[in-house]
C-alpha positions in Angstrom: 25.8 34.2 114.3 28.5 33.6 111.5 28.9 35.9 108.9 31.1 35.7 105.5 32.6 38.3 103.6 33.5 37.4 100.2 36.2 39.6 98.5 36.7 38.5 94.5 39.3 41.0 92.5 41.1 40.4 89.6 44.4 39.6 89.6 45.0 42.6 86.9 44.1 45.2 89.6 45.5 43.8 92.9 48.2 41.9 93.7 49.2 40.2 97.3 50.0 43.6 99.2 47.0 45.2 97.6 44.9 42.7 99.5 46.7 43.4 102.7 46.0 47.0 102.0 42.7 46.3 101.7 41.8 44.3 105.0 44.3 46.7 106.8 42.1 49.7 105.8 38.9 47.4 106.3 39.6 46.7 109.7 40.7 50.7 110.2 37.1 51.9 109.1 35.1 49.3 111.2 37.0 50.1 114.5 36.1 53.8 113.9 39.3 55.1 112.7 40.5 57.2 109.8 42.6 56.1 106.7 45.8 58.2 105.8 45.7 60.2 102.9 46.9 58.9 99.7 49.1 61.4 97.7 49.3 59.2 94.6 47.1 56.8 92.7 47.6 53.9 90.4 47.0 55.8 87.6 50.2 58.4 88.8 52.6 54.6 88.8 51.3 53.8 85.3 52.0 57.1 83.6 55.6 57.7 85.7 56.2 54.1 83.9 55.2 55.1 80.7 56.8 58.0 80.9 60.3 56.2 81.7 59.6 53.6 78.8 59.2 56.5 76.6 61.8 58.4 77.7 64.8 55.4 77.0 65.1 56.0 80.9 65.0 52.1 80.9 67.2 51.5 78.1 70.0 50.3 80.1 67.6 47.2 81.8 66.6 47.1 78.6 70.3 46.2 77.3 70.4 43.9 80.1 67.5 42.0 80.0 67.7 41.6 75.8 71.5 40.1 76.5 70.1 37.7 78.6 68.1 35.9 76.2 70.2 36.9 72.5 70.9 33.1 72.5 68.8 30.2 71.7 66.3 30.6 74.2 65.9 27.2 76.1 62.3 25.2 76.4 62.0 23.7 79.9 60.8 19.7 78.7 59.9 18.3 82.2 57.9 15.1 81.7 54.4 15.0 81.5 51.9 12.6 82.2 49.5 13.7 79.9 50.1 15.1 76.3 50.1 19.0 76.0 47.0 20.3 74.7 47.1 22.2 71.9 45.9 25.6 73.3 47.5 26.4 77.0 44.7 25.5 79.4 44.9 27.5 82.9 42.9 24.8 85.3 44.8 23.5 88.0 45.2 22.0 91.1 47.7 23.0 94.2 49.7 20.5 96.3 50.5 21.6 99.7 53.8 20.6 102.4 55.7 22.2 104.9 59.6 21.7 106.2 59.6 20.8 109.5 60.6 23.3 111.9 64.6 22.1 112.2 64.9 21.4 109.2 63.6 25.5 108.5 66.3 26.1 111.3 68.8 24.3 109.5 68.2 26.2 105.7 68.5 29.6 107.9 72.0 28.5 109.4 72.7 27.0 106.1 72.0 30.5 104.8 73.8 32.5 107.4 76.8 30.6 107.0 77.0 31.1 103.0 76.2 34.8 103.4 72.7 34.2 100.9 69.0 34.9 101.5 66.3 32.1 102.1 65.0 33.1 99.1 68.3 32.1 96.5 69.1 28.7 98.4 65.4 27.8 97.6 65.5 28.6 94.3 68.9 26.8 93.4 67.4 23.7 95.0 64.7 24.4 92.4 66.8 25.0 89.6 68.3 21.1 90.5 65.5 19.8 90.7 64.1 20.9 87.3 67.6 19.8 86.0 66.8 16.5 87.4 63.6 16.1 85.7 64.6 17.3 82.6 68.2 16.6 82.0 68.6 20.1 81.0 71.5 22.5 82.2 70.1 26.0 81.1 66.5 26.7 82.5 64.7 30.2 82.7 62.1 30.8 86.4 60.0 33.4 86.4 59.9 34.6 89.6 57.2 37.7 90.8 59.0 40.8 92.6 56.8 42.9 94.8 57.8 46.0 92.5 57.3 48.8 95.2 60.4 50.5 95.0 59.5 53.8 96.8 57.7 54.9 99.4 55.2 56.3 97.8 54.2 52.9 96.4 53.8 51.3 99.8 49.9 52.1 100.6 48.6 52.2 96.6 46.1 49.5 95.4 47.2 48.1 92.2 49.0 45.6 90.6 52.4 46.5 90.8 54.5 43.0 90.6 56.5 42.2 87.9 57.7 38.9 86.9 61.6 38.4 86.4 63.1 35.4 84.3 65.8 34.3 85.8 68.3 32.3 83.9 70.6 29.9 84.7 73.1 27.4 83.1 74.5 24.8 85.8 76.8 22.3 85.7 76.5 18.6 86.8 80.0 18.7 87.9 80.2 21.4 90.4 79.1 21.7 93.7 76.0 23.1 95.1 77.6 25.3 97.1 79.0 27.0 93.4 75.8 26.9 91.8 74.4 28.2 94.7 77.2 31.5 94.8 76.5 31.6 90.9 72.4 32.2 91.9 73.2 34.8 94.1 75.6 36.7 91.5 72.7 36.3 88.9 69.7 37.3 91.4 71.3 40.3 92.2 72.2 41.1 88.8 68.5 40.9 87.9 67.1 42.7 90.9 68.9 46.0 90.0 66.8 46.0 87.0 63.8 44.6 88.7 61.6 47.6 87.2 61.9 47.1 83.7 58.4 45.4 82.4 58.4 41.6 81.4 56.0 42.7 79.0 58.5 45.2 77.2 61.2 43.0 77.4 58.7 40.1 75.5 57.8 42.3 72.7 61.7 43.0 71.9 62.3 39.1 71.7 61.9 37.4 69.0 59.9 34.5 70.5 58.2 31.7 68.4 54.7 31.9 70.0 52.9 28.5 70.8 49.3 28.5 71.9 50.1 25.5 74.4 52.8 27.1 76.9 53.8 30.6 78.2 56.4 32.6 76.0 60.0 32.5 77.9 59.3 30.4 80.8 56.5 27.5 81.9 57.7 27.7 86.1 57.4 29.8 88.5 59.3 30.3 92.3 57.5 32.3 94.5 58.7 33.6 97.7 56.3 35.5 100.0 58.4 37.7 102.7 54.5 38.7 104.1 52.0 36.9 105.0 48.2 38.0 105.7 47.6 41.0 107.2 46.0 40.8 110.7 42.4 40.7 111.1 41.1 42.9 114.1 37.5 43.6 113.9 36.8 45.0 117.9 37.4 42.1 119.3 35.2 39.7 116.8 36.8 36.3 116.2 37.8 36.6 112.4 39.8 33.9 109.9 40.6 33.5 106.8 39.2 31.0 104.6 40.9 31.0 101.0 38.9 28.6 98.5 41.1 26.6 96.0 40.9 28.5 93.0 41.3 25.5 90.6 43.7 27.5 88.2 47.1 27.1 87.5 48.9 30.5 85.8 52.1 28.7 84.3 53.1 24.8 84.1 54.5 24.7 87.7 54.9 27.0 90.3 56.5 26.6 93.7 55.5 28.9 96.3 57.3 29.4 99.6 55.6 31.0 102.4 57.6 31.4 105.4 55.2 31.1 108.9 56.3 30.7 112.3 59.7 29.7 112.1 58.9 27.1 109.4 59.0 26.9 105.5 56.0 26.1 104.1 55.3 25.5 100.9 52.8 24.8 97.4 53.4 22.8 94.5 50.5 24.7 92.0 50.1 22.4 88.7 48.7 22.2 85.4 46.2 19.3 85.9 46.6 18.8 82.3 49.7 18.3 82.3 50.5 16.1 85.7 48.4 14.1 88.1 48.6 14.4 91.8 51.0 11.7 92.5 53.0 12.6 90.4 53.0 16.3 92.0 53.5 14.8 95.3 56.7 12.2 94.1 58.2 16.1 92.5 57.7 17.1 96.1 59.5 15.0 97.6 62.1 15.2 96.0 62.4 18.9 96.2 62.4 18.0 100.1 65.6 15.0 99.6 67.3 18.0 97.4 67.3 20.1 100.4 68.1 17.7 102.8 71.6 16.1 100.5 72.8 19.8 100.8 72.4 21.0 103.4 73.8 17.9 104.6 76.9 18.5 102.4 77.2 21.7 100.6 80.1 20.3 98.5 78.1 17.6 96.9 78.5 17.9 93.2 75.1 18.3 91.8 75.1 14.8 89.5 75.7 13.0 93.2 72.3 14.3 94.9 69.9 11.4 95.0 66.3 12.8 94.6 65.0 9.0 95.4 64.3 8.4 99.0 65.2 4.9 100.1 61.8 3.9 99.6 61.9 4.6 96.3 65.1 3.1 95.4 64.2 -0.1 96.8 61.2 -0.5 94.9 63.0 0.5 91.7 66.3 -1.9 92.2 64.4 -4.7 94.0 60.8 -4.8 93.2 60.8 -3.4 89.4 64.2 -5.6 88.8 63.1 -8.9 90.2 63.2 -10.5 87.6 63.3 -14.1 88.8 60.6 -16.7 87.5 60.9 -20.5 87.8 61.3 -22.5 84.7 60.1 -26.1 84.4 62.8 -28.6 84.5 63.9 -30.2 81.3 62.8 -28.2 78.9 64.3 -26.5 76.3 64.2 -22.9 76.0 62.9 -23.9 71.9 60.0 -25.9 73.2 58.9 -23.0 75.7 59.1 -20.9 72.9 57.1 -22.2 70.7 54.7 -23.0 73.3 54.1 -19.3 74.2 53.8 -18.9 70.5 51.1 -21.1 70.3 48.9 -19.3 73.3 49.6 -15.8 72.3 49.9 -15.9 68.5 49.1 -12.0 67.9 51.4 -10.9 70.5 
């Protein structure tokens, strides 16, 4: 008495609100009720874009977009646990948590207070914790946009998201609560000009191509404002059930799903790169990065402790105890000389 429908599409021709579309409409025709009617197509979006490229409409994103990156264009070097292979592999793993439910309260006051979305505290907590790992000060996210600007765009099946590299430089020195003002300044900056293609904007770079990482970025921060559609089928019990896909589509990605007053969220990881404890360690010390600040907004970023306590006890007590008993007159030569004697070759 239990049916399943699988439903496999590539990612090419459908992205997340295609699939809503699509079980929306599902659920439409097996209640006995008639879809809208759809005045454009996918096809319609691709040449209006084309036609815009073509036209230099975009030439002022274009400008944009190319000044961003007319400098040296910085390599995110987060430590690995295994070497990089020499051709970008795309198998992964994902790593899943959730913020409890007052501290998702507390990041929306946080937010309400310093006037910024959900969305660009996340990310700057991102952006430090990146920094953290990699002792590096200017970093580039990629970070999808929905890319439905219209209404006519709303009900079309296609892929229509776009991927914006968002670049920052931040300071040890200042405060979060700067680098967190400077985030919103350069979100919105790059959300006006959301439409032009990553694409276009990689073939007018002059990026060194390497067949082991992605050009301009190797992370990802994604931040789903929808989650799955609702599933009505006359009254049938229905679920979702999404199977781990195994793949990983840059270095890193974090995705935030907000559900039911909470912030849940998905480490997804090269699994050639890190292991899982090492996934789950980065984890949880995006969660401490998040809790310093919103703790203290004014904390300059080179004073937010990733470590939990935990942690630092085993690193200044455990790894540091150093303390070993010595036998009682002897000289430090004669111990020498002894260990010489067992371990010759080492």
């Amino acid at each position: 008495g239990k049916f399943l429908l699988l439903v496999d599409i590539h990612h090419i021709v459908a992205d997340g609100t295609s699939s809503q579309i699509l079980i929306d409409e599902l659920c439409k025709l097996y209640n006995g009720n008639k879809l809208d009617d759809i005045k454009f197509t996918y096809k319609d979006f691709a040449n209006f874009e084309r036609s815009k490229i073509d036209s230099g409409e975009f030439k002022e994103a274009e400008v944009f977009w190319v000044n961003q990156f007319e400098s040296d264009i910085p390599v995110l070097n987060m430590p690995t646990v295994y070497n990089r292979p020499a051709v970008q592999s795309f198998t992964g793993r994902k790593y899943k948590l959730s913020f409890d439910k007052e501290t998702s309260s507390k990041i929306i006051e946080f937010c309400k207070t310093y006037n910024v979305i959900s969305y660009m505290f996340l990310l700057s907590v991102y952006f430090v914790l990146l920094s953290k790992y990699s002792s590096q000060e200017d970093i580039i996210i990629g970070s999808p946009v929905v890319g439905r600007n219209s209404a006519e765009l709303y009900n079309i099946f296609g892929m229509f998201v776009n991927t914006l590299p968002i670049r920052a430089q931040l300071s040890h020195q200042q405060s979060f609560k700067d680098f967190l003002m400077r985030i919103k300044e350069i979100t919105l900056n790059d959300f006006k000009y959301q439409d032009y293609p990553l694409d276009e904007l990689i073939s007018k770079l002059n990026i060194k191509r390497d067949t082991s990482r992605s050009p301009l970025f190797d992370t990802l921060f994604i931040f789903q404002n929808n989650g799955m559609a609702e599933l009505s089928f006359n009254g049938i019990k229905s679920q979702y059930f999404i199977p781990d896909a195994n793949i990983s589509k840059a270095d890193l990605s974090l995705e935030i799903v907000p559900e039911n007053d909470a912030f849940n969220f998905s480490f997804e990881y090269s699994d050639k790169l890190f292991s899982n404890n090492y996934i789950k360690d980065l984890a949880v010390h995006y969660v401490n990065i998040v809790q310093a600040v919103l703790n203290n907004a004014l904390l300059p970023i080179s004073s937010i402790e990733i470590l939990s306590l935990e942690e630092k006890n085993a690193l200044i007590y455990k790894v540091n105890n150093t303390q070993f008993n010595l036998p009682k007159n002897t000289s430090i030569t004669t111990l020498f000389e002894k260990q010489v004697e067992e371990t010759p070759y080492n």
